[in-house]
PyMOL Python script that loads the backbone (N, CA, C, O; Angstrom):
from pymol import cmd

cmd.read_pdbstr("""\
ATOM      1  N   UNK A   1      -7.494   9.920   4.782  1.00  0.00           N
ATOM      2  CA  UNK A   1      -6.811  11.152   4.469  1.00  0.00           C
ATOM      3  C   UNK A   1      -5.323  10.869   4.341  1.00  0.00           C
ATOM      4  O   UNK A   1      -4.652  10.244   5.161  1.00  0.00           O
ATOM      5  N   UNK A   2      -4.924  11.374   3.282  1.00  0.00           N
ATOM      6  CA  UNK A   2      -3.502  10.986   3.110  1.00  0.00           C
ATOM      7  C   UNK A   2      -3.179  12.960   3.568  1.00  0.00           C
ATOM      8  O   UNK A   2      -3.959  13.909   3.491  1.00  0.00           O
ATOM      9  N   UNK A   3      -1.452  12.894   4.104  1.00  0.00           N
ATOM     10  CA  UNK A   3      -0.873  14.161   4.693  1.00  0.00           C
ATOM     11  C   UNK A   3       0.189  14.027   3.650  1.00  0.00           C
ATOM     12  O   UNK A   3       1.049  13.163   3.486  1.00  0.00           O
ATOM     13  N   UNK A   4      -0.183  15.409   2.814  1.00  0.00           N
ATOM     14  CA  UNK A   4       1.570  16.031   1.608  1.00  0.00           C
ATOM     15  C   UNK A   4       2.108  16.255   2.821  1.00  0.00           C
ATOM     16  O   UNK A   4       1.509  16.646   3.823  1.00  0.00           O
ATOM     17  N   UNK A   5       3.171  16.017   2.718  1.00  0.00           N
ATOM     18  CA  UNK A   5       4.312  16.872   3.526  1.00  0.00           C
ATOM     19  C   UNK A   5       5.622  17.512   2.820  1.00  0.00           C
ATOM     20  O   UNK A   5       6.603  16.828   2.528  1.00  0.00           O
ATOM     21  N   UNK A   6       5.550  18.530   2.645  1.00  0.00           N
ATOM     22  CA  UNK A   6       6.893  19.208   1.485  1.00  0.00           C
ATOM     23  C   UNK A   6       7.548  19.824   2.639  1.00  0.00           C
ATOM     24  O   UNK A   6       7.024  20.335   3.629  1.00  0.00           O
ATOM     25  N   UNK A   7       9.033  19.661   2.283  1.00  0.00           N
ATOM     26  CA  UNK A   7      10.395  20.516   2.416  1.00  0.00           C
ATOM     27  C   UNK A   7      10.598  21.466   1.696  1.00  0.00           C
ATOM     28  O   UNK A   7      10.955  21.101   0.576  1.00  0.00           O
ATOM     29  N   UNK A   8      10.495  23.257   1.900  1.00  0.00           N
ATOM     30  CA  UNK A   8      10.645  24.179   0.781  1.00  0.00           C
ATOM     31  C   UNK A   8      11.687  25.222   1.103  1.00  0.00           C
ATOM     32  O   UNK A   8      12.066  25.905   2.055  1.00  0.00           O
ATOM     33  N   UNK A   9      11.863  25.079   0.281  1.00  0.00           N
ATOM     34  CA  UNK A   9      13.354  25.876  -0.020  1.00  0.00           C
ATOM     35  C   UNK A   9      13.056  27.444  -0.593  1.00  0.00           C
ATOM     36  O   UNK A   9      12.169  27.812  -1.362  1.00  0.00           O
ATOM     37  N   UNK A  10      14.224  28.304   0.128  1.00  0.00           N
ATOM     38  CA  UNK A  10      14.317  29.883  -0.847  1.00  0.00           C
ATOM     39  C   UNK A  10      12.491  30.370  -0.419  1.00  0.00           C
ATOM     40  O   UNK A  10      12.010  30.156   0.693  1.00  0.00           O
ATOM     41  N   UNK A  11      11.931  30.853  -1.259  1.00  0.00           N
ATOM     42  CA  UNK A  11      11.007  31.435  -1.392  1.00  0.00           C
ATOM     43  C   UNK A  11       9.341  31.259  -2.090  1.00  0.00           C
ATOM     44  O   UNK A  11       8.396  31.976  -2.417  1.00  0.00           O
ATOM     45  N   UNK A  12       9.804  29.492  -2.048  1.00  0.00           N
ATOM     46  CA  UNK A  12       8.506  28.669  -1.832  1.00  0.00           C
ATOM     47  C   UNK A  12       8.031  28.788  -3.674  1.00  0.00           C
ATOM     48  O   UNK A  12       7.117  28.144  -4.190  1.00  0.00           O
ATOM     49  N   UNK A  13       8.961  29.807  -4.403  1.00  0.00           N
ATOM     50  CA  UNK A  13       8.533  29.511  -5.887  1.00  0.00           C
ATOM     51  C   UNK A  13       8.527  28.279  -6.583  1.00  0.00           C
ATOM     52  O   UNK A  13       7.713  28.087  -7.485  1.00  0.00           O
ATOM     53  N   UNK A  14       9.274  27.512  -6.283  1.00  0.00           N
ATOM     54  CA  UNK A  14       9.135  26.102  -7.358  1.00  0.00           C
ATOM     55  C   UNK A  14       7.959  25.626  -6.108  1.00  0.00           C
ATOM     56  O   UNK A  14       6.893  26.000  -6.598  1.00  0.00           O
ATOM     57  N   UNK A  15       7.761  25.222  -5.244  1.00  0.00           N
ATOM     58  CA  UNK A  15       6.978  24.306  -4.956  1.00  0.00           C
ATOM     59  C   UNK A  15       6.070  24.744  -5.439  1.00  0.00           C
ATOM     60  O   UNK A  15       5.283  23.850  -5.751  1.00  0.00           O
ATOM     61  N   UNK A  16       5.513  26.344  -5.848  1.00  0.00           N
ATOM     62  CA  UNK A  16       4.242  26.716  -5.980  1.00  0.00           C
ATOM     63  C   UNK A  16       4.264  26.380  -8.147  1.00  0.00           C
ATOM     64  O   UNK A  16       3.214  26.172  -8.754  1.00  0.00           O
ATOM     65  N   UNK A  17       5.430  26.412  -8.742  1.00  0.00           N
ATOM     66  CA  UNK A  17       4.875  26.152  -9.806  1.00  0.00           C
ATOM     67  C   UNK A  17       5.271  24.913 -10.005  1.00  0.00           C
ATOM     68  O   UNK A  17       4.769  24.610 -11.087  1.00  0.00           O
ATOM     69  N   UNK A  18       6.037  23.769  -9.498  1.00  0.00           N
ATOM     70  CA  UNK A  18       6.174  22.451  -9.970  1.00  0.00           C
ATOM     71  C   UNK A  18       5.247  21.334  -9.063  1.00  0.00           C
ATOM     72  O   UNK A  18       4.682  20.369  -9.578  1.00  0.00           O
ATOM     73  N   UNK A  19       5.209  21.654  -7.658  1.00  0.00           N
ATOM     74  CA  UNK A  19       4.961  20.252  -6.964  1.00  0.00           C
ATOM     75  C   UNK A  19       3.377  20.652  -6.646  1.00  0.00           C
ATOM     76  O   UNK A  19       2.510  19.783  -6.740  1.00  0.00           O
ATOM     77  N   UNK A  20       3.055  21.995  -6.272  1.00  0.00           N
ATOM     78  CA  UNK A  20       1.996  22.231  -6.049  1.00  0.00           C
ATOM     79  C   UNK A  20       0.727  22.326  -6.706  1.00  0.00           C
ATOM     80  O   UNK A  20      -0.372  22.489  -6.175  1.00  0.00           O
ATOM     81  N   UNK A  21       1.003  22.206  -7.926  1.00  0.00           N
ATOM     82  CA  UNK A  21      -0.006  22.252  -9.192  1.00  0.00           C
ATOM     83  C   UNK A  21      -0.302  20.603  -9.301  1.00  0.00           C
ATOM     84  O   UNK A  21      -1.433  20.162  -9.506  1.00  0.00           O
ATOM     85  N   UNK A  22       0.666  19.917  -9.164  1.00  0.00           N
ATOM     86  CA  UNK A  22       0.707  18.783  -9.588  1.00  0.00           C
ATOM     87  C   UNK A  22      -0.251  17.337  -8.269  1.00  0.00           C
ATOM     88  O   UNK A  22      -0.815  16.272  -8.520  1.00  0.00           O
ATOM     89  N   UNK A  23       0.002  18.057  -6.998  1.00  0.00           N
ATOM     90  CA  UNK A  23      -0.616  17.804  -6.206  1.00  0.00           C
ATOM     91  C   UNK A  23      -1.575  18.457  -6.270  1.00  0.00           C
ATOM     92  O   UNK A  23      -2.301  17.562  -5.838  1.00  0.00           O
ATOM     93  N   UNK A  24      -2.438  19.483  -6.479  1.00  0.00           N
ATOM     94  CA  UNK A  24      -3.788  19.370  -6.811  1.00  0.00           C
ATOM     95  C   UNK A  24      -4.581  18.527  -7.529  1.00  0.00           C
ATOM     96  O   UNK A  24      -5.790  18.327  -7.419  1.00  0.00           O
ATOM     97  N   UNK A  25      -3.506  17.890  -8.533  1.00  0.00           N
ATOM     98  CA  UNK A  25      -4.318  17.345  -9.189  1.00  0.00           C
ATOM     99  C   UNK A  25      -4.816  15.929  -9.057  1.00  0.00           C
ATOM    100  O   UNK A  25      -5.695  15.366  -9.710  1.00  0.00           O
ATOM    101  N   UNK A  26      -3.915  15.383  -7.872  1.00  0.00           N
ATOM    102  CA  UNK A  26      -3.998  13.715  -7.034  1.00  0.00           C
ATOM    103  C   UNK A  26      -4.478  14.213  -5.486  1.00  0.00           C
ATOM    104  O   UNK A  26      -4.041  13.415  -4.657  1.00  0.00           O
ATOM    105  N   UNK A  27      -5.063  15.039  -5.021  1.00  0.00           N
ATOM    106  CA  UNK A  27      -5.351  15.248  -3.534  1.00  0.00           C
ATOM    107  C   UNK A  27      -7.160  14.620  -3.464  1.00  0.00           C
ATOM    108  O   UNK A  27      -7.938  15.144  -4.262  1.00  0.00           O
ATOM    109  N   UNK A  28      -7.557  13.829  -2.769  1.00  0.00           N
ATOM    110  CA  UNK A  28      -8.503  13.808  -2.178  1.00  0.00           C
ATOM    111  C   UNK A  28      -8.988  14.467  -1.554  1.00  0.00           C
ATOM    112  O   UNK A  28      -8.220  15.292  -1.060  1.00  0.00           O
ATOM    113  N   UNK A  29     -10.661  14.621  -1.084  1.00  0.00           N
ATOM    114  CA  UNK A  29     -11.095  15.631  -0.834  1.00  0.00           C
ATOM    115  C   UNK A  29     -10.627  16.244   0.660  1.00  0.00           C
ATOM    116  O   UNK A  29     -10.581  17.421   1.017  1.00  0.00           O
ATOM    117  N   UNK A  30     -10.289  14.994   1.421  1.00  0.00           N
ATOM    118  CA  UNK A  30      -9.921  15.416   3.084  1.00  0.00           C
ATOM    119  C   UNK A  30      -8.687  15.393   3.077  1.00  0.00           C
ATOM    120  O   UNK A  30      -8.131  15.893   4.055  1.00  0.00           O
ATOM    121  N   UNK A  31      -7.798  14.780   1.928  1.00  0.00           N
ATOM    122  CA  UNK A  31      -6.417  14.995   2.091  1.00  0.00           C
ATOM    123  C   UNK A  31      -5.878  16.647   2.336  1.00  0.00           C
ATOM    124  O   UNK A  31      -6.517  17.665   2.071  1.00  0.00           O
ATOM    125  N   UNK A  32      -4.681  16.562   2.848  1.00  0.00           N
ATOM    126  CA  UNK A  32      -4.095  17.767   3.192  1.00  0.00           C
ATOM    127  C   UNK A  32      -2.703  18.229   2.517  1.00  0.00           C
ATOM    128  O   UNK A  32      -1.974  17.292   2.194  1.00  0.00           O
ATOM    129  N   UNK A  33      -2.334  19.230   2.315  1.00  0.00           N
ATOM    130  CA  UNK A  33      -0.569  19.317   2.369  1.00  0.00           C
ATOM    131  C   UNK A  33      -0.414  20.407   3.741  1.00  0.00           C
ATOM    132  O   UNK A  33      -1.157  21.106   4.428  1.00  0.00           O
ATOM    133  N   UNK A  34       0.793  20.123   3.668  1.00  0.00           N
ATOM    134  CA  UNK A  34       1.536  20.458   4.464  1.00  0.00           C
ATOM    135  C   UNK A  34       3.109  21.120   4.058  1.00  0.00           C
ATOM    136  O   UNK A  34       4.111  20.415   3.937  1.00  0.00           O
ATOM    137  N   UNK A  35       3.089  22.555   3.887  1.00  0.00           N
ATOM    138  CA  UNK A  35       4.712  23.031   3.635  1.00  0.00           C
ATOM    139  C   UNK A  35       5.411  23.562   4.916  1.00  0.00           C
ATOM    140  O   UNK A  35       4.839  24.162   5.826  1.00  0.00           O
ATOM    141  N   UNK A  36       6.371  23.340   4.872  1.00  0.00           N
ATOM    142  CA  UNK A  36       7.396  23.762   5.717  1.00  0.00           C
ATOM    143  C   UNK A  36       8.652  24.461   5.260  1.00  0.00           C
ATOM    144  O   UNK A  36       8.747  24.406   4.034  1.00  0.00           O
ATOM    145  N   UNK A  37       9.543  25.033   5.782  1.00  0.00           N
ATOM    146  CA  UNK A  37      10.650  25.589   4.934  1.00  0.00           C
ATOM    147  C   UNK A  37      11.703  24.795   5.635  1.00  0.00           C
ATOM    148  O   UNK A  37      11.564  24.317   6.761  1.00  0.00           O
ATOM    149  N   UNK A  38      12.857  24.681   4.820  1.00  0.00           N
ATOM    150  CA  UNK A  38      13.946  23.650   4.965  1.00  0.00           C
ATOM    151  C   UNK A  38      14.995  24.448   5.263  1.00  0.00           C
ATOM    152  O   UNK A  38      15.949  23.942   5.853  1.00  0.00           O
ATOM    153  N   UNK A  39      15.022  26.239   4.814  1.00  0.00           N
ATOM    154  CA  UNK A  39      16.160  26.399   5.244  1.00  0.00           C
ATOM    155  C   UNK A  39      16.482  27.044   6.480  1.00  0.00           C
ATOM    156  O   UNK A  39      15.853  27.894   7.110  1.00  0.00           O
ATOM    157  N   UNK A  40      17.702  26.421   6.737  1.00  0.00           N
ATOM    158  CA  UNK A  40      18.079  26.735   7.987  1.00  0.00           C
ATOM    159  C   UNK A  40      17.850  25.626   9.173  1.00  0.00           C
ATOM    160  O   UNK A  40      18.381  25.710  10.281  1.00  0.00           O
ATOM    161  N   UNK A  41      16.777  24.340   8.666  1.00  0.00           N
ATOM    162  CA  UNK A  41      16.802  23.647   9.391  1.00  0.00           C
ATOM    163  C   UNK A  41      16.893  22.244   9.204  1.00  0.00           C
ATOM    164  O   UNK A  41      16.793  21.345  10.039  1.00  0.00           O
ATOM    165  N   UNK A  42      17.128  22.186   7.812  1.00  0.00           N
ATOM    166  CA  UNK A  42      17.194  20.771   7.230  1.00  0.00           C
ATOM    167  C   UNK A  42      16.159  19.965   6.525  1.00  0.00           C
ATOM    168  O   UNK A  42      15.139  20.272   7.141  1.00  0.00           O
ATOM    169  N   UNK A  43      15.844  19.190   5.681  1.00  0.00           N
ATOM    170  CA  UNK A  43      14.819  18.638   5.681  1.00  0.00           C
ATOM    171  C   UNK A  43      14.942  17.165   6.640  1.00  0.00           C
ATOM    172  O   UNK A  43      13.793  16.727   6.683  1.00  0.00           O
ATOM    173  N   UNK A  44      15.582  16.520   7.179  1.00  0.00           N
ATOM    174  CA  UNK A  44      15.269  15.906   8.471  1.00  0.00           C
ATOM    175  C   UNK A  44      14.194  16.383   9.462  1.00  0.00           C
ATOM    176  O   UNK A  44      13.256  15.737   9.928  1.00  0.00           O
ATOM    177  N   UNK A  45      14.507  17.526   9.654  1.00  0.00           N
ATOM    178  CA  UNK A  45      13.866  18.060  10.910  1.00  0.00           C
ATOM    179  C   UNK A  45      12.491  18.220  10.313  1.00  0.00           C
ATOM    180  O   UNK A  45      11.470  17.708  10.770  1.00  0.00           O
ATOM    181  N   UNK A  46      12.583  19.076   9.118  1.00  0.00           N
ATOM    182  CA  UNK A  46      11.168  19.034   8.641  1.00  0.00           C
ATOM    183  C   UNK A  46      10.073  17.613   8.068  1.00  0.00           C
ATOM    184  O   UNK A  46       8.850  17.631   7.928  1.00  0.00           O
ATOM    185  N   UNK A  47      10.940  16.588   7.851  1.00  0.00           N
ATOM    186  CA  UNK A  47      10.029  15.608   7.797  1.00  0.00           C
ATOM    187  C   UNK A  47       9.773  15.348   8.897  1.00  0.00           C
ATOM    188  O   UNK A  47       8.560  15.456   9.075  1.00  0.00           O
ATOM    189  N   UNK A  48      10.489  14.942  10.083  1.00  0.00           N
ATOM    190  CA  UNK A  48       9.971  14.775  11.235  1.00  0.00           C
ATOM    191  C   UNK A  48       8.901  15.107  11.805  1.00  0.00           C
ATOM    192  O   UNK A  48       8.105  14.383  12.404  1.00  0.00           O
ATOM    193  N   UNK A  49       8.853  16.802  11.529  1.00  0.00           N
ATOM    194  CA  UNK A  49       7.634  17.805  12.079  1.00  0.00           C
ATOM    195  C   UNK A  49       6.831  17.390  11.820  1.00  0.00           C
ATOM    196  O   UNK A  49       5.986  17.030  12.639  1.00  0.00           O
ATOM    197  N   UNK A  50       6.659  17.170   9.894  1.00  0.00           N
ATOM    198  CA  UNK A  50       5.393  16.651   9.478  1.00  0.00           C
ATOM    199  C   UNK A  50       4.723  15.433   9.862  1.00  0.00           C
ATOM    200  O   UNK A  50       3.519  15.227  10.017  1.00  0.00           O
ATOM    201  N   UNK A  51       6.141  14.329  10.042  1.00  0.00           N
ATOM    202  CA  UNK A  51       5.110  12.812  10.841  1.00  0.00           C
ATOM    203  C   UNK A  51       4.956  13.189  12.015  1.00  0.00           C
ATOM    204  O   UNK A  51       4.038  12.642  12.625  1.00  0.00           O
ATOM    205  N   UNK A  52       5.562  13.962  12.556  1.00  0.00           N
ATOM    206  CA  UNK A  52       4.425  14.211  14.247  1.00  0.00           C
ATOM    207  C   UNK A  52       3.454  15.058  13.993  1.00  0.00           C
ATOM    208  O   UNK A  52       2.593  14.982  14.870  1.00  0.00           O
ATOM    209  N   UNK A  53       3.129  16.098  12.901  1.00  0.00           N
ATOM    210  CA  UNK A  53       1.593  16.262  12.897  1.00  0.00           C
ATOM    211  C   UNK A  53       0.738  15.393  12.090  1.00  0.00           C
ATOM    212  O   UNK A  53      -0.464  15.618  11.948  1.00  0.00           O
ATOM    213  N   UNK A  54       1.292  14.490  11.608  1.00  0.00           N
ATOM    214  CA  UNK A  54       0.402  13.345  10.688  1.00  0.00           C
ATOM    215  C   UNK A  54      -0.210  12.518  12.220  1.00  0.00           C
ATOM    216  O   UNK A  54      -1.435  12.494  12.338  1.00  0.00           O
ATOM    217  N   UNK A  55       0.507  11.968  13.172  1.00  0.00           N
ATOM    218  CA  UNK A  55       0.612  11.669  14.302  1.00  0.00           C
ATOM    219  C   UNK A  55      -0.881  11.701  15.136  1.00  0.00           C
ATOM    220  O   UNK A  55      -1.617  10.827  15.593  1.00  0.00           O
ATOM    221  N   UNK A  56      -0.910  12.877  15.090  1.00  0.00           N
ATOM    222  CA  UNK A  56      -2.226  14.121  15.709  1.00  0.00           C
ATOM    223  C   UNK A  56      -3.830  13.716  14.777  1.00  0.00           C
ATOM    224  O   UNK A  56      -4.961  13.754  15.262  1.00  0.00           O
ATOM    225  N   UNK A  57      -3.560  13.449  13.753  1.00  0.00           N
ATOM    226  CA  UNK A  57      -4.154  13.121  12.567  1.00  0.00           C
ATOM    227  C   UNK A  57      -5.089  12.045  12.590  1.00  0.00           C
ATOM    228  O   UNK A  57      -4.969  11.424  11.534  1.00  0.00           O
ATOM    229  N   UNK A  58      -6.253  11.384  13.561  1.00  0.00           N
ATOM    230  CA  UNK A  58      -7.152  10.616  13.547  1.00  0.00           C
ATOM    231  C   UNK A  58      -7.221   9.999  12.014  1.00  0.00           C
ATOM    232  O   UNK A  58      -7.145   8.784  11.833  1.00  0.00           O
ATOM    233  N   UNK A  59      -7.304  10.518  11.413  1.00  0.00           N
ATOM    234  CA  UNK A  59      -8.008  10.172  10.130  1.00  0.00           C
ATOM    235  C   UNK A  59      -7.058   9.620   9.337  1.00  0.00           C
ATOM    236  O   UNK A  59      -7.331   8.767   8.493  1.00  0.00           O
ATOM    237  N   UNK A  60      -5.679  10.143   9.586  1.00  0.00           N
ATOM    238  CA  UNK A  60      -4.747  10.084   8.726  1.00  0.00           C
ATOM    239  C   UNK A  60      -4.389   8.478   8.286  1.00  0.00           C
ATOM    240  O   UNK A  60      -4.168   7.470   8.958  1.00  0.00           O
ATOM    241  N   UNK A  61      -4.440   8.730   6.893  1.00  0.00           N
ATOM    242  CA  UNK A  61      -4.309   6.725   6.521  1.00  0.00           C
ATOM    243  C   UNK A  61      -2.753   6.636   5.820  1.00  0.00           C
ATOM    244  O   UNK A  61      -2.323   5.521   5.522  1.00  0.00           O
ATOM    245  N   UNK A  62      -2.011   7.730   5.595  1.00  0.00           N
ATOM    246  CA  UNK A  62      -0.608   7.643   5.230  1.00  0.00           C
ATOM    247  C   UNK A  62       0.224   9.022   4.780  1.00  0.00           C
ATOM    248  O   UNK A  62      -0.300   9.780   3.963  1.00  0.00           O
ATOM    249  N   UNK A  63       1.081   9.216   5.145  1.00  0.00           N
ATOM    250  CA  UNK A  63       2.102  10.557   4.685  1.00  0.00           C
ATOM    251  C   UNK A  63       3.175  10.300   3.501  1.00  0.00           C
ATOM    252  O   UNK A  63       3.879   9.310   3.299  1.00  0.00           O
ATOM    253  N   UNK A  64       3.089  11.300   2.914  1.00  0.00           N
ATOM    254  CA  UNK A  64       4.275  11.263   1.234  1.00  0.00           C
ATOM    255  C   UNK A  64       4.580  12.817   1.775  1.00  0.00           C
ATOM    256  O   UNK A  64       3.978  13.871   1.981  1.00  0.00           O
ATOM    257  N   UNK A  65       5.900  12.255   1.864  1.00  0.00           N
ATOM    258  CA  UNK A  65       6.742  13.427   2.257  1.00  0.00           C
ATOM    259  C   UNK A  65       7.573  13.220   0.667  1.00  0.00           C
ATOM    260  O   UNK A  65       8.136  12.286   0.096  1.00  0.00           O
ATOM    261  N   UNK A  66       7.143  15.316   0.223  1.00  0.00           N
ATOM    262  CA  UNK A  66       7.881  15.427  -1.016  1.00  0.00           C
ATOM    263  C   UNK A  66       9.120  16.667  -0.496  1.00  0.00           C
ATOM    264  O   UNK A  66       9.274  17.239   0.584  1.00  0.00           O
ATOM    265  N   UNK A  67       9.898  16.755  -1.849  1.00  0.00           N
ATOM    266  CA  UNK A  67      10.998  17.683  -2.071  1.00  0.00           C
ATOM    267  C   UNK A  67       9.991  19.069  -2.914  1.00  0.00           C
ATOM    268  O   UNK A  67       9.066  18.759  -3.665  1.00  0.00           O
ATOM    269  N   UNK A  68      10.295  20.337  -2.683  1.00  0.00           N
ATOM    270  CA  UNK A  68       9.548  21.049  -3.603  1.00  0.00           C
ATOM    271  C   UNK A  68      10.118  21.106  -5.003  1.00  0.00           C
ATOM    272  O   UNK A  68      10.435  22.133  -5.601  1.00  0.00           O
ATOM    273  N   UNK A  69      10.183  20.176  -5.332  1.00  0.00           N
ATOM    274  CA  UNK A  69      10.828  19.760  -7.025  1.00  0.00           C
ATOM    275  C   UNK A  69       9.953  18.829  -7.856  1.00  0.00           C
ATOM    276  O   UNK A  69       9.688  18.686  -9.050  1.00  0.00           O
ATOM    277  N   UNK A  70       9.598  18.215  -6.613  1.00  0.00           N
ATOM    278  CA  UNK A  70       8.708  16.792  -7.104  1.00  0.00           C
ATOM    279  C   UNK A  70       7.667  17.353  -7.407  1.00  0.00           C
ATOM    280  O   UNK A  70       7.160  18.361  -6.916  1.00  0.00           O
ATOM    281  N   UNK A  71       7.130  16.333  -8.703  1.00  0.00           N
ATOM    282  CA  UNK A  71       6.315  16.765  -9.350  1.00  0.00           C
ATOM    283  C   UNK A  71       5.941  15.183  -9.462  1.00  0.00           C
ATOM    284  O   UNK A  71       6.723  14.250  -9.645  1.00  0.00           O
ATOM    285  N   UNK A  72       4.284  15.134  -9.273  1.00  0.00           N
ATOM    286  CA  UNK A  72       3.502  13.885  -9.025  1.00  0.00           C
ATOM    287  C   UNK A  72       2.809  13.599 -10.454  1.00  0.00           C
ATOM    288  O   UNK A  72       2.029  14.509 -10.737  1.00  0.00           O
ATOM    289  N   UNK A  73       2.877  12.605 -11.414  1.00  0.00           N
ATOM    290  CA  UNK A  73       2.134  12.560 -12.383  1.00  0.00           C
ATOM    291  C   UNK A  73       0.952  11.569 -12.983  1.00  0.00           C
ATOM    292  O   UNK A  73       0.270  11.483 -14.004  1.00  0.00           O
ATOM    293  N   UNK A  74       1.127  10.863 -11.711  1.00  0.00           N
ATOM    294  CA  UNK A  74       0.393   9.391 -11.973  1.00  0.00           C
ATOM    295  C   UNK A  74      -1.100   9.677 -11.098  1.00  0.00           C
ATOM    296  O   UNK A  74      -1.337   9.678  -9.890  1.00  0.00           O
ATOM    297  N   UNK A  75      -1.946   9.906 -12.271  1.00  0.00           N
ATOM    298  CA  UNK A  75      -3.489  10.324 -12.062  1.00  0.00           C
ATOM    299  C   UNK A  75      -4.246   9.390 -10.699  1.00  0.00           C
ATOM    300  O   UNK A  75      -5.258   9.579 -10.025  1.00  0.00           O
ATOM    301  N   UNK A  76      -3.205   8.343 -10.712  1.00  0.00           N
ATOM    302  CA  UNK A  76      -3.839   7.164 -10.034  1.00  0.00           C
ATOM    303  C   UNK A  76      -2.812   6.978  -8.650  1.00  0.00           C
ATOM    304  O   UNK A  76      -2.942   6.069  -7.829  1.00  0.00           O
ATOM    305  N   UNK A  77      -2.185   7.626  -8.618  1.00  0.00           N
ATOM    306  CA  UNK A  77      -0.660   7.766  -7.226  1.00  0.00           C
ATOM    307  C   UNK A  77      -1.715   7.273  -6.130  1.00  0.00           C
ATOM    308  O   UNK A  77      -1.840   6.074  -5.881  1.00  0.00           O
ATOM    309  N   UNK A  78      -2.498   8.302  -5.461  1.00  0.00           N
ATOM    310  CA  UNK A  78      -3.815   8.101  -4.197  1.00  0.00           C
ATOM    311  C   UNK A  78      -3.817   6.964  -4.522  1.00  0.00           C
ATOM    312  O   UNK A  78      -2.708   6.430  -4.510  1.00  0.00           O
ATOM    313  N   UNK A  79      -4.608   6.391  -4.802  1.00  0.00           N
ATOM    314  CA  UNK A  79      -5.180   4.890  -5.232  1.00  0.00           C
ATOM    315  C   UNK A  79      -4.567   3.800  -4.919  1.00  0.00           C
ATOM    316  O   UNK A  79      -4.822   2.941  -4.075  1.00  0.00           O
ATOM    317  N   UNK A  80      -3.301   3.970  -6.069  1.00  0.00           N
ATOM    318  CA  UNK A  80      -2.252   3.315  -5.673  1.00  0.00           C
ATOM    319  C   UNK A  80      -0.911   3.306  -4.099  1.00  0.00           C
ATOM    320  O   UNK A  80      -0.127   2.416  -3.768  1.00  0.00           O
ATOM    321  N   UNK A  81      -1.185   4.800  -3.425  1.00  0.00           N
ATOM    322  CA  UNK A  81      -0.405   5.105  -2.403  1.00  0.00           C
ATOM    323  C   UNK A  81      -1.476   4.199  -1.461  1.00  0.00           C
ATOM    324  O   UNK A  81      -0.904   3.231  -0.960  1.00  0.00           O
ATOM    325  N   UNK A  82      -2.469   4.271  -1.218  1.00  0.00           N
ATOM    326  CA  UNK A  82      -3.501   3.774  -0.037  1.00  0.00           C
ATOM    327  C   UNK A  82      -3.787   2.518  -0.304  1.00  0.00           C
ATOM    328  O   UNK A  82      -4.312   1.899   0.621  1.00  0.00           O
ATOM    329  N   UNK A  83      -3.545   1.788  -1.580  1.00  0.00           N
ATOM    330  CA  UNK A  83      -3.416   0.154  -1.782  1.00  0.00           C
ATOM    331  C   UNK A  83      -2.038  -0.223  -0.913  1.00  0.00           C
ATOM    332  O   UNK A  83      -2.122  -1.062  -0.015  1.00  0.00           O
ATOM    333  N   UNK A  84      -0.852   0.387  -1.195  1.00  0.00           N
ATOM    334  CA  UNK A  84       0.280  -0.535  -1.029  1.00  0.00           C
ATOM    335  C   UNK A  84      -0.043  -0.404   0.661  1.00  0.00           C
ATOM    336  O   UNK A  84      -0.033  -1.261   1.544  1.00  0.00           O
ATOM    337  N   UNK A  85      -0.317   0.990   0.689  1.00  0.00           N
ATOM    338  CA  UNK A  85      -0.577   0.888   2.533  1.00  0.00           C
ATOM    339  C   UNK A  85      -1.454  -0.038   3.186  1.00  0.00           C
ATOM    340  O   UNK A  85      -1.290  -0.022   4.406  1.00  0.00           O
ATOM    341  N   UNK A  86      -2.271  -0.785   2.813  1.00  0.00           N
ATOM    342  CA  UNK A  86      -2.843  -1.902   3.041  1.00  0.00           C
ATOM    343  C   UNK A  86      -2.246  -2.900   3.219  1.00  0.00           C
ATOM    344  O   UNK A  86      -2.850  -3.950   3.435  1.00  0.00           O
TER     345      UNK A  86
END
""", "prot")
cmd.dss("prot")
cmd.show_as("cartoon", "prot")
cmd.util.cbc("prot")
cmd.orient("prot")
């Protein structure tokens, strides 16, 4: 299981039409995301959060912590994210 972890900003609209569409389309079946909101607390703090619940995560085989801007396009990212982690 790979863990999204996004930083979201304002009112969660771009992540829902740029990063979130785009990660549907590379998520495995047990993979997860994970949003958080950034403002007011940084995205430091919020990546953090997310590797301590990746942490918790038995299963978990690696975390991609995105920006809600990012937009994922490489059909093969998984594949390739859980090779290099090897």
């Amino acid at each position: 299981m790979i863990l999204f972890g996004a930083c979201v900003s304002g009112d969660g609209s771009r992540f829902r039409s740029t990063c979130e569409p785009a990660l549907r389309q590379v998520l495995g079946p047990k993979d997860r995301i994970m949003v958080l909101p950034g403002d007011g607390q940084g995205i430091p703090r919020v990546y953090n959060a997310i590797l301590a619940a990746a942490r918790s995560e038995r299963d978990c085989e690696g975390v991609v912590l995105l920006h809600d801007d990012v937009e994922i396009i490489d059909p093969d990212f998984r594949a390739k994210t859980l090779a290099a982690l090897r």
